[in-house]
C-alpha positions in Angstrom: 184.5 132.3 111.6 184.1 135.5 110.3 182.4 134.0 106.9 180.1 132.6 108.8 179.1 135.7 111.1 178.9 137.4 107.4 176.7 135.3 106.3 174.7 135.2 109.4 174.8 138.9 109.5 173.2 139.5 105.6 170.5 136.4 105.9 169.1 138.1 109.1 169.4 141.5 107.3 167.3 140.2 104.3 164.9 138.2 106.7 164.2 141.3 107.6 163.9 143.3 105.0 161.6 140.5 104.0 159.2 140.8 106.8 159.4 144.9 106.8 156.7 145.3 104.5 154.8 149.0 103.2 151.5 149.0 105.0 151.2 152.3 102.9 148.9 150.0 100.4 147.5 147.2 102.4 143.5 147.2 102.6 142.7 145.9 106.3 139.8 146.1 108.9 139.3 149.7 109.2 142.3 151.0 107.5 143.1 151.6 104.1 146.9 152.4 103.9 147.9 155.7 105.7 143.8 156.1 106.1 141.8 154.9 109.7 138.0 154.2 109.6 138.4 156.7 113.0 140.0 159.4 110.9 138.0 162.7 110.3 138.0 164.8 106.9 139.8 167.2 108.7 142.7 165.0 109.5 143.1 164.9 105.6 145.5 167.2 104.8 147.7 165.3 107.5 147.8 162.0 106.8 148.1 163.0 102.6 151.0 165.9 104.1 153.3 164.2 101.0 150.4 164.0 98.4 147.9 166.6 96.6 144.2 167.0 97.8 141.6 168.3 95.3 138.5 168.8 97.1 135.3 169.6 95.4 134.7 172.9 94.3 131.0 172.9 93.6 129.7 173.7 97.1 126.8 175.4 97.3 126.7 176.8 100.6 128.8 178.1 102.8 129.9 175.5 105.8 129.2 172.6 103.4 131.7 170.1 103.0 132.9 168.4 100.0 131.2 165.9 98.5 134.5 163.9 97.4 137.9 164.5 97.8 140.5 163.4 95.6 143.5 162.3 96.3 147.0 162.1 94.3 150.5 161.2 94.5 152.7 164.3 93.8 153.4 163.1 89.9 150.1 163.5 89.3 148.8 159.7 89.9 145.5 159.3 91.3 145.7 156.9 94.8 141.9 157.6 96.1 138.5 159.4 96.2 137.4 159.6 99.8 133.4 160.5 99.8 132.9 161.7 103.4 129.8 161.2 105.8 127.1 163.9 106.4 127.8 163.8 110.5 128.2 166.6 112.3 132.3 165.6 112.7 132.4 163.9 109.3 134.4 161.1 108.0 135.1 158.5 105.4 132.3 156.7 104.5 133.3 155.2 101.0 136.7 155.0 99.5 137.4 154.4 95.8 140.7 152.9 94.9 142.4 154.1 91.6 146.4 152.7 92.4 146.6 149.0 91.8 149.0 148.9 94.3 146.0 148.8 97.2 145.6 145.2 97.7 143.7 143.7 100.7 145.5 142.2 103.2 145.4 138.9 101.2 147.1 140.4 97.9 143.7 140.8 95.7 143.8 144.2 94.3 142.3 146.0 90.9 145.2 143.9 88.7 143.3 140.7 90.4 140.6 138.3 88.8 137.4 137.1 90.4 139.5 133.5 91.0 141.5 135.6 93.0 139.1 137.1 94.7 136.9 134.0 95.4 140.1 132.0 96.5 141.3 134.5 98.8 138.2 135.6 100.7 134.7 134.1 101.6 131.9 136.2 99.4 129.4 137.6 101.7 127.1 138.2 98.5 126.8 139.4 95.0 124.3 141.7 93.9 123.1 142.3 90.4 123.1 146.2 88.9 122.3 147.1 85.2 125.6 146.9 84.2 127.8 145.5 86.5 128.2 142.9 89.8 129.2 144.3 93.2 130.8 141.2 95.1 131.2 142.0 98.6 133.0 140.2 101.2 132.6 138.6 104.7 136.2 139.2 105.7 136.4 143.1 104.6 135.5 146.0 104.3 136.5 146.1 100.6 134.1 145.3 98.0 134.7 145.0 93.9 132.7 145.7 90.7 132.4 143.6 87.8 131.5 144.4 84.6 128.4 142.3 83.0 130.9 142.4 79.9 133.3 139.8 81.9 130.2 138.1 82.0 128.9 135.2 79.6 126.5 137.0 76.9 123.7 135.2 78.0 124.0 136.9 81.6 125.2 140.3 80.2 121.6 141.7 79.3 118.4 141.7 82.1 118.4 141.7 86.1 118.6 138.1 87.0 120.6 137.5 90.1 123.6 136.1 89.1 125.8 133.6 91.4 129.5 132.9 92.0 129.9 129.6 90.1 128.6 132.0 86.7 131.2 134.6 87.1 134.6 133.3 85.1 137.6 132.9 86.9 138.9 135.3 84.9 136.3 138.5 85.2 138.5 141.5 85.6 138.1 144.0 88.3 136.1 146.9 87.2 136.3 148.8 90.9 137.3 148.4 94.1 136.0 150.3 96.7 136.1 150.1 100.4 133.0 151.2 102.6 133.0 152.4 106.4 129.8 153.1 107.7 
C-alpha cells in the first residue's frame, strides 16, 4: 500500500513538472516571454530587473527616446532588441530575437527550418527583398527572414515574388522578429 501511494505520489509530481512549463521564452499573441504588447518602455527596466539594458546612446536631443534598446542576460548573452514606438507614451513596436530559446507557442524558433515553420503555422504571405524573404504568419505576431542563399540559385538573384512551394524545407532561419503595432 504504501508502494503504491509512492508511486502515485512521484507520477503526479512529474506530471506536473511536465505540464509546469517556462513561459519566460514562449512567443504568443501579444506577449513575448516576460514582454506584453501593453507594456511601455518605461516598464523596461522592470520586467528585465534580472537582465542588463543597453539603451542607445546616440540621442540627439534632449527628451528623445532611444531608438533601440538592447537587451542581455547577465553572462553577457544577447535575448532581444526592442525598437520602441514614436507615441507620446511609447512602446514596443518591433522585437528582434537573438536567443534561440524564443520559440512561438508552436515550438518554431531561430534553430527551426521553413518545414517547420510551414507545418506549424498558416503563412499569411511572403514578400520578396533584395536579399532575403520575410514569411509572415496568420496565427502571430512573429514573423521570420530567409536568406535568398537558402534559396535555389536560380531564385537567389532579381525581385520576382517568390512562393512557399520554392522555398526548401530546409531554408534556415535568418531572423525572427515579432511586430506590435
Amino acid at each position: 500500500m504504501i508502494r503504491k501511494s509512492i508511486f502515485v505520489l512521484a507520477l503526479s509530481s512529474l506530471l506536473f513538472i511536465q505540464c509546469n512549463t517556462n513561459t519566460d521564452f514562449v512567443i504568443a499573441k501579444d506577449q513575448v516571454g516576460k514582454l506584453h504588447k501593453s507594456n511601455t518602455i518605461d516598464e523596461i527596466e522592470t520586467i528585465f530587473a534580472s537582465d542588463s539594458i543597453v539603451s542607445d546612446t546616440a540621442i540627439t536631443r534632449i527628451g528623445t527616446p532611444a531608438k533601440k534598446i538592447s537587451i542581455y542576460e547577465k553572462g553577457g548573452k544577447q535575448l532581444l532588441t526592442l525598437s520602441p514606438n514614436t507615441d507620446s507614451i511609447p512602446s514596443i513596436e518591433i522585437i528582434r530575437i537573438y536567443d534561440p530559446r524564443f520559440v512561438t507557442e508552436k515550438g518554431v524558433g531561430l534553430n527551426s527550418t521553413f518545414k517547420d515553420i510551414k507545418d506549424k503555422h498558416a503563412i499569411k504571405k511572403i514578400i520578396t527583398a533584395l536579399n532575403n524573404v520575410v514569411i509572415f504568419l496568420k496565427d502571430s505576431d512573429a514573423y521570420f527572414t530567409i536568406a535568398k542563399t537558402e534559396l535555389p540559385s536560380n531564385l537567389q538573384y532579381g525581385n520576382s515574388d517568390i512562393e512557399a512551394v520554392q522555398i526548401p524545407d530546409k531554408a534556415k532561419i535568418k531572423y525572427m522578429m515579432v511586430g506590435w503595432e
